[in-house]
C-alpha positions as CSV (number, residue, x, y, z in Angstrom):
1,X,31.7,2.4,4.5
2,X,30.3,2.3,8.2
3,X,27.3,1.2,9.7
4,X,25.8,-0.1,12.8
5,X,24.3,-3.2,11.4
6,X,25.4,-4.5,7.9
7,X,22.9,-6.8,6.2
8,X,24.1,-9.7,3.7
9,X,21.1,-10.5,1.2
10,X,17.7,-8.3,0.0
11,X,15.0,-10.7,0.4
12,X,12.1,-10.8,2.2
13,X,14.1,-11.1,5.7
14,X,17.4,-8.7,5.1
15,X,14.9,-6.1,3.5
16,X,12.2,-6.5,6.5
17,X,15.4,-6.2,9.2
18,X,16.2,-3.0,7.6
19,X,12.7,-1.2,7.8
20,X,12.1,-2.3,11.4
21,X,15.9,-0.9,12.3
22,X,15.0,2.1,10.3
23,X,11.7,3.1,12.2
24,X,13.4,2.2,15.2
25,X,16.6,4.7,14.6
26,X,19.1,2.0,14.1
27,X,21.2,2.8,11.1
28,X,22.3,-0.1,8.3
29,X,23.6,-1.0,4.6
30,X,22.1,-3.7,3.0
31,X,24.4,-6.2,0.5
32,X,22.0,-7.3,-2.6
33,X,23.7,-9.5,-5.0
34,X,21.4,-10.1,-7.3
35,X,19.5,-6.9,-9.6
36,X,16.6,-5.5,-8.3
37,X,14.9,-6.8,-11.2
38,X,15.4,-10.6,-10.4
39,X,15.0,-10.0,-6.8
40,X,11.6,-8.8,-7.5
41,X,10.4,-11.6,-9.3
42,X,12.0,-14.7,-7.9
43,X,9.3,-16.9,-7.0
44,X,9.0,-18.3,-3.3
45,X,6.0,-18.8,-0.8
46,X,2.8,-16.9,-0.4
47,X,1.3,-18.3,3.0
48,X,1.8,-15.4,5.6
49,X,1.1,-16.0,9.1
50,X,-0.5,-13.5,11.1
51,X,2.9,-12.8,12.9
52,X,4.1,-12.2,9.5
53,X,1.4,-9.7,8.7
54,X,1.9,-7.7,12.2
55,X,5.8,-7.7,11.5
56,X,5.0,-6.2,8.1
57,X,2.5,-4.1,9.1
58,X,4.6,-2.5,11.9
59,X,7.4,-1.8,9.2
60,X,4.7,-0.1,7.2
61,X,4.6,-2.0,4.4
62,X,1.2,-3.7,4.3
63,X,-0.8,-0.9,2.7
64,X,-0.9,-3.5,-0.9
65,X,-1.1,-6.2,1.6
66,X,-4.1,-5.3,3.3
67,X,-6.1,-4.4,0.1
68,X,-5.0,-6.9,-2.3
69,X,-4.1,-9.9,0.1
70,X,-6.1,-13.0,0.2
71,X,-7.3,-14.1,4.1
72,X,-7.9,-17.6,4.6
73,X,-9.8,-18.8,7.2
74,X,-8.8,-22.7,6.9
75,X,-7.4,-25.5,4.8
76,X,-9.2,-28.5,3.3
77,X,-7.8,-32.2,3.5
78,X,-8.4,-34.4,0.4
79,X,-7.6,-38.3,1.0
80,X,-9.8,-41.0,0.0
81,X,-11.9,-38.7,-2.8
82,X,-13.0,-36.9,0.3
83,X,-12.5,-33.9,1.4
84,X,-12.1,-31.9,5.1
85,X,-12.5,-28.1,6.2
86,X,-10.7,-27.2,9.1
87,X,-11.5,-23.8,10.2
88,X,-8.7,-22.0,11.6
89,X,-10.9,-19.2,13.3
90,X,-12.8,-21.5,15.2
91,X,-10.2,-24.2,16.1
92,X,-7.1,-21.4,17.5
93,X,-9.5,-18.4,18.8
94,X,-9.6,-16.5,15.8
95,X,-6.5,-16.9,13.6
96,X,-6.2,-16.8,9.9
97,X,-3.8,-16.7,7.5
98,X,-3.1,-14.0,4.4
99,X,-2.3,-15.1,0.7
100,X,0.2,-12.4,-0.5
101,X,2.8,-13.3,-2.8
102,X,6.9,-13.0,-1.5
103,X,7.9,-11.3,-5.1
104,X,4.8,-8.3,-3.7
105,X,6.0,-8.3,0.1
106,X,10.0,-7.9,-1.9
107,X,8.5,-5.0,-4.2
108,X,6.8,-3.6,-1.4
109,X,9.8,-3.2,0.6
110,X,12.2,-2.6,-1.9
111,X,9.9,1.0,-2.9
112,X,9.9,1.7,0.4
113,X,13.9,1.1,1.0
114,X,15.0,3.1,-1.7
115,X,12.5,6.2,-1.1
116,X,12.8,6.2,2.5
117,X,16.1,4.4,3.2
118,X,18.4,2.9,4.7
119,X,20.9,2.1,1.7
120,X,20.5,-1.0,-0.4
121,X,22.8,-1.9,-2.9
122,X,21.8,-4.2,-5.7
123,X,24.7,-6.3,-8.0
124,X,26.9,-6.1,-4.1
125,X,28.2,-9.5,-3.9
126,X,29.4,-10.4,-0.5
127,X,32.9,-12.0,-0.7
128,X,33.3,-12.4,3.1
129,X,32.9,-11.9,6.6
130,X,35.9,-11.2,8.5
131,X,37.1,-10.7,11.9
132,X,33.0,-11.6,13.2
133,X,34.2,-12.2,16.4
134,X,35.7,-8.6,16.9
135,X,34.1,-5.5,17.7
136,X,34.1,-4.5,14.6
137,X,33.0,-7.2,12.0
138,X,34.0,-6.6,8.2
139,X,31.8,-7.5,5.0
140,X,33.9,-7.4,2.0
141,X,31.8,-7.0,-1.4
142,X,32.3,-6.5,-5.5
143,X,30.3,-3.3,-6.0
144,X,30.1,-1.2,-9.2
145,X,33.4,-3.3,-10.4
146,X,35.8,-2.7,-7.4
147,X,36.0,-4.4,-4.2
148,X,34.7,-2.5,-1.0
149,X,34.7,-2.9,2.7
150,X,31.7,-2.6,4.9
151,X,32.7,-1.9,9.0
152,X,29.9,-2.7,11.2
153,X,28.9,-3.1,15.1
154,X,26.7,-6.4,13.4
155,X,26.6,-8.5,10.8
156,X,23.5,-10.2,9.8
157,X,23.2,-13.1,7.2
158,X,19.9,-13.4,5.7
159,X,21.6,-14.5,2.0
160,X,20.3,-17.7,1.8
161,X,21.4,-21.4,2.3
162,X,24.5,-21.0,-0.1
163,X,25.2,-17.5,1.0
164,X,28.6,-16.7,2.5
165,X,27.5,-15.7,6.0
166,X,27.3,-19.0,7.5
167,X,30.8,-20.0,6.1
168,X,32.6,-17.4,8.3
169,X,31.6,-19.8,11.1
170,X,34.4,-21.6,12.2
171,X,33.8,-25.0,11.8
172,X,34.5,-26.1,15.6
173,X,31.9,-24.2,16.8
174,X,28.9,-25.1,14.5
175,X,26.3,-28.7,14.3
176,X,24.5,-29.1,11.0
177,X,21.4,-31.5,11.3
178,X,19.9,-32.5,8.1
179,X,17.7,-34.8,6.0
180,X,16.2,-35.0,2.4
181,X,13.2,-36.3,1.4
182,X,13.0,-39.1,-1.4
183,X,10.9,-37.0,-3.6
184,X,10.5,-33.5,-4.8
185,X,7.7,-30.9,-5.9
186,X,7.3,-29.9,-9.5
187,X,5.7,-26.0,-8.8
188,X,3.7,-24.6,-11.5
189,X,2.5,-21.0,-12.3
190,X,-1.3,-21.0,-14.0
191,X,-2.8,-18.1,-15.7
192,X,-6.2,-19.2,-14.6
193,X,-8.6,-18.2,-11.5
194,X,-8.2,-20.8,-8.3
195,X,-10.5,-23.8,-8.2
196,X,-11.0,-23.4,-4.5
197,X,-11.4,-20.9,-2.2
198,X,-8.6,-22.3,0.1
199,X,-6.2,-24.4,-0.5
200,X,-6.4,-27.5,-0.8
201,X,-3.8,-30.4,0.7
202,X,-4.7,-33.8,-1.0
203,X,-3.2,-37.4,-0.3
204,X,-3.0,-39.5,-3.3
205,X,-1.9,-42.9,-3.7
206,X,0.1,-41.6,-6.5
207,X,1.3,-38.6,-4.8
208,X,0.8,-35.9,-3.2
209,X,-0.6,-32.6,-4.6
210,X,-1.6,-29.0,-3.3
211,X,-3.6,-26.2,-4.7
212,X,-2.9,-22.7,-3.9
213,X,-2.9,-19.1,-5.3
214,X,-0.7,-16.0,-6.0
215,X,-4.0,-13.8,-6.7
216,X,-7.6,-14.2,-8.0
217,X,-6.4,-14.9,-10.8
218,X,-3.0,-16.7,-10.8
219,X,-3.1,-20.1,-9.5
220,X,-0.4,-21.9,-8.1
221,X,0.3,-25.8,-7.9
222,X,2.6,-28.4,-6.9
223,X,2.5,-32.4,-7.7
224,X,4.6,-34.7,-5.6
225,X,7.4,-35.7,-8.2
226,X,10.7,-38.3,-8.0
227,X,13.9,-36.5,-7.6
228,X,15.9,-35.6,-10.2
229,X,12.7,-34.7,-12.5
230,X,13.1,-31.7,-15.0
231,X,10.2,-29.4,-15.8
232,X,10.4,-30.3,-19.4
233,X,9.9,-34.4,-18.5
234,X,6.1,-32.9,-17.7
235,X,4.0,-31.4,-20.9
236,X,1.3,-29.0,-19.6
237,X,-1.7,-31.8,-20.3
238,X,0.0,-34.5,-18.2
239,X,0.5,-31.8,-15.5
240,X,-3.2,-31.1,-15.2
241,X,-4.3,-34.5,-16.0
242,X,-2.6,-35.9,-13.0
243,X,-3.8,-32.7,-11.2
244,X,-7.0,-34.2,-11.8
245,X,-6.3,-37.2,-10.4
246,X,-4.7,-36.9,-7.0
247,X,-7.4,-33.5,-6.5
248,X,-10.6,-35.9,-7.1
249,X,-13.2,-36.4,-4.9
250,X,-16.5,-38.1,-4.7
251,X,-18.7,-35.0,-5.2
252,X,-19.3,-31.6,-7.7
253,X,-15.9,-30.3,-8.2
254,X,-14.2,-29.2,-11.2
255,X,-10.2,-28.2,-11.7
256,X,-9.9,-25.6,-14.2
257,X,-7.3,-25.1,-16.3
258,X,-5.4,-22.7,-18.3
259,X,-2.0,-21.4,-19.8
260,X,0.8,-22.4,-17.5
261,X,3.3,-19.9,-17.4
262,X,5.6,-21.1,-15.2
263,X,7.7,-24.5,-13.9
264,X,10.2,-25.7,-11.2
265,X,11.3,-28.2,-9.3
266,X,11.6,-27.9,-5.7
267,X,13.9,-30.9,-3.3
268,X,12.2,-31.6,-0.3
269,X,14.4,-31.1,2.8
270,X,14.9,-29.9,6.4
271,X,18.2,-28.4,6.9
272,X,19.4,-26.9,10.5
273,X,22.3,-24.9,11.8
274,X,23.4,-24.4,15.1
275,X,23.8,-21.9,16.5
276,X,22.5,-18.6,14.7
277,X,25.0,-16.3,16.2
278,X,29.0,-16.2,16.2
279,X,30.0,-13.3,17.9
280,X,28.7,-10.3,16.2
281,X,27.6,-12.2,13.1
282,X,24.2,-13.6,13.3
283,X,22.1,-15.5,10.8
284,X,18.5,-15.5,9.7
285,X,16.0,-17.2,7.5
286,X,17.0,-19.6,4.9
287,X,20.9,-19.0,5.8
288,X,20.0,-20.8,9.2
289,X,17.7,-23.4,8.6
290,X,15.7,-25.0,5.5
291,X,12.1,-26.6,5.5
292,X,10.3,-28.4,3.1
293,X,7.7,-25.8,2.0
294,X,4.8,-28.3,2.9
295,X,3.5,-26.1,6.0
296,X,4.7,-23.2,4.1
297,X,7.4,-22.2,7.1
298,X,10.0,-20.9,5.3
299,X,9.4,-17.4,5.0
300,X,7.8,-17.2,8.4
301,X,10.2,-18.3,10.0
302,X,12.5,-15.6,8.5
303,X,10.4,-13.2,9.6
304,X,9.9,-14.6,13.0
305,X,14.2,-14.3,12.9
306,X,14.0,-11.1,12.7
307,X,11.2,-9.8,14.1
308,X,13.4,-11.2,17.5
309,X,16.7,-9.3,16.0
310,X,14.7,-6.4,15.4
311,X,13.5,-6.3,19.0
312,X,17.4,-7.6,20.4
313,X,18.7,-4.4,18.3
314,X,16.3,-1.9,19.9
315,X,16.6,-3.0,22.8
316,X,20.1,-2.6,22.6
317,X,19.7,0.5,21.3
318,X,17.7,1.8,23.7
319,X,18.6,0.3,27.5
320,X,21.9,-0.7,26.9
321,X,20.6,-4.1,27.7
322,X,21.8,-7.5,24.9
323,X,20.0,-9.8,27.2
324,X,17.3,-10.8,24.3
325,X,20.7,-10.2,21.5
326,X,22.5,-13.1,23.6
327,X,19.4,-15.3,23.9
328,X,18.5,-14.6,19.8
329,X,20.0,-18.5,18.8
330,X,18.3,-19.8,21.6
331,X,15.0,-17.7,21.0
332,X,15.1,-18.7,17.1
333,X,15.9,-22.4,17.4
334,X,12.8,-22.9,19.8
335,X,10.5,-21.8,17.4
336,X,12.7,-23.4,14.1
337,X,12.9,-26.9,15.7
338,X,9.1,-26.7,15.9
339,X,8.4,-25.8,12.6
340,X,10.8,-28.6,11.4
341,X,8.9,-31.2,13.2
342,X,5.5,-29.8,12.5
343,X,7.0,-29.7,8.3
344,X,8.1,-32.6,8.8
345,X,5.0,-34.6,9.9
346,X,2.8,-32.9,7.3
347,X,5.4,-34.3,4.5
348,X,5.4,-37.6,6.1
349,X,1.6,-37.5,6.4
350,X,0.6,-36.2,2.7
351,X,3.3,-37.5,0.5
352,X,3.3,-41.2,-1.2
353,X,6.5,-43.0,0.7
354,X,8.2,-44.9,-2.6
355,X,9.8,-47.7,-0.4
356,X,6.5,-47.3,1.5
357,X,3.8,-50.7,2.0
358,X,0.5,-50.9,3.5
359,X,1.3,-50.7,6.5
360,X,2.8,-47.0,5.8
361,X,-0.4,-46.1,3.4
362,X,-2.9,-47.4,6.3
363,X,-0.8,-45.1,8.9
364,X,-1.1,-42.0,6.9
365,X,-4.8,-42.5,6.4
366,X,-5.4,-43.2,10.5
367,X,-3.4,-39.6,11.0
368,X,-5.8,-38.0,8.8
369,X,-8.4,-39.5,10.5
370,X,-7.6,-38.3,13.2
371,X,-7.1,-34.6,12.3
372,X,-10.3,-34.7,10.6
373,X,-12.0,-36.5,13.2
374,X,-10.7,-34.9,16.8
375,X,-11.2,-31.2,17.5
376,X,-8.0,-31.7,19.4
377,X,-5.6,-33.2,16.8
378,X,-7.2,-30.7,14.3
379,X,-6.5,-27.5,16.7
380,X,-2.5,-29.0,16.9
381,X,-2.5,-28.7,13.0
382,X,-4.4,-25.5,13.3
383,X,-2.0,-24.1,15.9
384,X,0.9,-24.8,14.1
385,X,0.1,-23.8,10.2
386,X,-1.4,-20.6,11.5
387,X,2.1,-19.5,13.4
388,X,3.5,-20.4,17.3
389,X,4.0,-17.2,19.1
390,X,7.5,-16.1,19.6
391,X,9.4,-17.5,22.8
392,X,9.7,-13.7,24.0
């Protein structure tokens, strides 16, 4: 097999890369090594960015979006059983941000690939990537029980943190920056309508906790948890119990509950890779860099990837030029490093420290403070969660 650009994994970012080289005339393959049925239902974010929502909308693929997606026009702050509105709109010059769940954006996409193409290959394991610093890069993959070669111009890895695109970097040529947090998130699934009409971001003493929703009536939660927990050390009555607790404010407000459906466990980390490209093999997404899902970056910045590939291929494609193709690790990092810090200082600002003291539980309620009480600090936070624009 032959293509121009050969794309390791069918998530959101490999699928997404495809379209937008599609409707631009670029032909590609992409590698899926999972079934088609798992890759539509693996749970991830739902937080879109209105980047995200152009990139998606350019591709086509926001016809579900746009009818059944939820637009928010802030976030509220709980700390101190208070709580805090910040309204995005007003505070960045109009910008919001769209619920819409990644398993919806995957089967959106997905419909789309197969009616429309290019090909997409589900149960293709990728085994390796060879020669990616030739002119003609080689993906080798277990297809249909027999191995198979893949020849490309390009080679992009969007499979993932332990995918096998990153690992053909030789190891000379590539920095790893890391760090864990000293906690994790227990994620739950609730077959009940959302107790608020945003989400909500609260600061407990006990922990931290964060309401959200797949759709009007799916809700989705997360509770600050110690590493190592299992979803079975939490019955569903201590889950919303302690819900309760850290959500609480002085005021009329009321968590409702229902049948959980749904439970994982989620480490908290930042994970970056430098740099994104190695010849002709490039990375995207989670292959690239992690984030701790509290500013609800990671599938953003995916699509921020390859909204810049997509643009470095057609421009390729059309003037000759790889000008923005040489510059994509440079391009991506700008805006990854950024959403690491911003991640970063919203974990660090939410999250109960557990070799923290007073002096750490006083600092995180002057930062809030601060957001809640400056139109400045509150437009920073405002900036950031709604999306920087790309460094084109």
């Amino acid at each position: 097999m032959r293509t121009t650009v050969g794309i390791i994994g069918g998530g959101p970012a490999g699928l997404l890369l495809a379209r937008l080289l599609h409707r631009a005339g670029l032909d590609c393959v992409v590698l899926e090594s999972r079934t088609r049925e798992y890759v539509e239902h693996r749970q991830r974010a739902g937080m879109l960015e209105q980047g995200t929502v152009d990139a998606l909308r350019a591709a086509g693929a926001a016809d579900r979006l746009d009818t059944e997606g939820l637009v928010h026009h802030g976030i509220e702050l709980r700390f101190d059983r208070e709580r805090h509105h910040l309204d995005f709109p007003t505070l960045t010059g109009g910008r919001t941000v769209t619920i819409y769940a990644q398993t919806e954006i995957v089967k959106d996409l997905v419909e789309l690939q197969l009616a429309e193409g290019p090909p997409l290959l589900f149960e293709a394991e990728a085994l390796a990537v060879e020669r990616p610093d030739s002119a003609s890069p080689v993906v080798r993959f277990r297809h249909e029980g027999r191995e198979q070669t893949l020849v490309c111009a390009w080679v992009v890895g969007c499979d993932g943190s332990h995918g096998i695109a990153r690992e053909a970097f030789p190891a000379g040529a590539v920095r790893t920056y890391g760090h864990d947090h000293p906690y994790s998130w227990l994620g739950v699934l609730a077959q009940v309508p959302p107790s608020c009409a945003e989400l909500i971001y609260a600061r407990h003493e006990r922990g931290f906790a964060l309401h959200s929703m797949r759709s009007p009536l799916v809700s989705r939660l997360y509770l600050q948890v110690p590493n190592g927990t299992r979803g079975e050390d939490w019955p569903d009555d201590r889950i919303w119990d302690e819900l309760a607790a850290r959500f609480a404010i002085d005021g009329d407000w009321t968590l409702r509950r229902g049948p959980i459906t749904a439970k994982a466990v989620t480490p908290m980390r930042s994970h970056v890779h430098e740099p994104m490209r190695h010849g002709r093999l490039l990375l995207a997404g989670d292959a690239a860099h992690v984030v701790p899902p509290t500013g609800a970056k990671g599938l953003n910045l995916a699509v921020s990837d390859v909204r810049i590939l997509a643009r470095a291929f057609t421009e390729l494609h059309t003037t000759g030029s790889s000008r923005t193709l040489d510059r994509y690790s440079e391009l991506s990092l700008q805006r990854v490093w950024q959403a690491i810090r911003f991640s970063y200082d919203m974990t660090r600002m939410l999250h109960a420290q557990p070799d923290g003291d007073a002096f750490d539980h006083r600092m995180q309620l002057a930062r809030l403070r601060r957001i809640t009480a400056s139109r400045h600090a509150a437009a920073e936070l405002a900036a950031n969660y709604t999306g920087l624009p790309l460094p084109l």
